[in-house]
N, C-alpha and C positions, 0 to 999 in steps of 0.2 A: 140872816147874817151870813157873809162870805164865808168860808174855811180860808184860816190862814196860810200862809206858806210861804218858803224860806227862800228867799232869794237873794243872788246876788250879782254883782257887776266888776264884769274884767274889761282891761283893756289888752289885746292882742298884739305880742311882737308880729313884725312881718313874716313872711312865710322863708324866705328865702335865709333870713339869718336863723330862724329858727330851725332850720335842717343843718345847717351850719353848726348850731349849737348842738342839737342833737347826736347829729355823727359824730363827734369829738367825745360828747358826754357817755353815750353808750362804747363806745370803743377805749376808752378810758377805763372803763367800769368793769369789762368781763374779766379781769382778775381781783378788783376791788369787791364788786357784788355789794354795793350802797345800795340802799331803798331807793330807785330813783322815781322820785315826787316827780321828774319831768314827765314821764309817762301817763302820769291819771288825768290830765288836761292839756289843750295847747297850752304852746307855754306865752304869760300873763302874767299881768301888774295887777293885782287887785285894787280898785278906785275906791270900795268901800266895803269894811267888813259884811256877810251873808247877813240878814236879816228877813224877819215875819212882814206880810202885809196880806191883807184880804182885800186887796187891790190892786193886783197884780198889773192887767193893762194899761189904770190910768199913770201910774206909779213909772212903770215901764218908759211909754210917752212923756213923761215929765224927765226922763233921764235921757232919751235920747234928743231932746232939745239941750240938755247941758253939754253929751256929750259930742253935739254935733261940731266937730275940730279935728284937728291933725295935732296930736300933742308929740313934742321934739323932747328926746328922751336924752339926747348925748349919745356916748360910748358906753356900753356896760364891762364890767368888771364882775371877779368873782370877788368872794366875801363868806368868811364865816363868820355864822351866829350860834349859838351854842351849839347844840349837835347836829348843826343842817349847815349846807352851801347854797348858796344862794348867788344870783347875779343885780349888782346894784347898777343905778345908774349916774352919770355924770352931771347928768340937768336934771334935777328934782322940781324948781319951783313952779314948775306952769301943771305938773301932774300934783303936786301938792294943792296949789287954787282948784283944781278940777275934784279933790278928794272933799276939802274944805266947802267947795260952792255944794257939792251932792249931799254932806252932812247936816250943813244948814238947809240947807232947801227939803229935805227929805224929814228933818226935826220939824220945822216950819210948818209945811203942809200936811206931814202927815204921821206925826210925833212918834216918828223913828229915831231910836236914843242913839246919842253918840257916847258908846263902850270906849274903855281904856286901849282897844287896839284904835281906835280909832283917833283918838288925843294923841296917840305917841303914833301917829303913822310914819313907817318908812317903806319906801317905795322899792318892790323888790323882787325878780321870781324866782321861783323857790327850786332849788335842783332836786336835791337831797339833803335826805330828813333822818332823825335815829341813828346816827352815824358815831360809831365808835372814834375816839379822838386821832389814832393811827390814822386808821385811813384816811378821816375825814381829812389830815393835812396831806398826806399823799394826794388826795384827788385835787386839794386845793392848789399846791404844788404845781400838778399837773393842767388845771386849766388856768395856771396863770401862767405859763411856759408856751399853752398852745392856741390857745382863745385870741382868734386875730381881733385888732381891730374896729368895732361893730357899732356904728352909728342907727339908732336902733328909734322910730316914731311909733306912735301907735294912730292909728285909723281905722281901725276898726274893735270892733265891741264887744261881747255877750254879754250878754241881761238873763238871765236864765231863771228857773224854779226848779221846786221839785216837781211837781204840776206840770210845767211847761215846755220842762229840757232846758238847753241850750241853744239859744237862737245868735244866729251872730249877722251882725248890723256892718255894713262895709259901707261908710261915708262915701267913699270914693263911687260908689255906686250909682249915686245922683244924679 
């Protein structure tokens, strides 16, 4: 029998508004000093909470046939959630069928449960996290004063493990 291992699947803002977001976010920050969650990954929508499978490449393969698309995100905005900032987006439903088809299909073949993050999914990434209530609305404040504009797809991917790393799948590559 395989060893299990934790995997899971983001979807990747583009590069370019990501520097965007970036620069604004840390230069906002050097006097706030947030935990910035933007730094421990690119920044990403998660498609579906981390989970086990001892099947990591067929598993993988079956996900990059669903993800194979250009999902249209809208504009993102900021947003708090309880002690974190977070960027939402304006077009949920075509990333919401993309979350829904990965759940069932991933329950289906290969009875990966669908957890309560995954019933109340919303689609989101995450800036900053553990954020005292001050600040957390000064920052809020502030990236809703400076945050242009940002019409934001995803096309491209990571599928990752702990096993495997992070490998990242660019559609556009084809």
């Amino acid at each position: 029998m395989m060893n299990r291992q934790l995997m899971w699947i983001y979807g990747l803002l583009p590069q370019e508004e990501t520097g965007i977001i970036c620069d604004i976010c840390r230069k906002q920050n050097e006097d706030l000093k947030l935990s910035e969650h933007f730094l421990d990954f690119p920044l990403h929508i998660s498609l579906k909470r981390s989970f086990y499978t001892a099947d990591f490449e067929n598993v993988r393969d079956d996900i990059l046939k669903i993800t194979d698309r250009t999902i249209e995100c809208g504009e993102i905005y900021p947003y708090k959630q309880k002690d974190m900032i977070w960027l939402r987006i304006t077009k949920e439903d075509e990333i919401r069928a993309v979350h829904e088809e990965l759940d069932e299909y991933l329950r289906d073949r290969y009875q990966i449960a669908i957890d309560g993050f995954d019933r109340t999914y919303l689609p989101h990434v995450s800036l900053f996290h553990n954020c005292d209530e001050l600040r957390k609305e000064k920052m809020y404040e502030r990236l809703t004063e400076l945050l242009p504009p940002l019409k934001v797809k995803i096309d491209r991917y990571i599928i990752g493990s702990k096993v495997n790393s992070n490998v990242i799948y660019d559609r556009r590559e084809k």
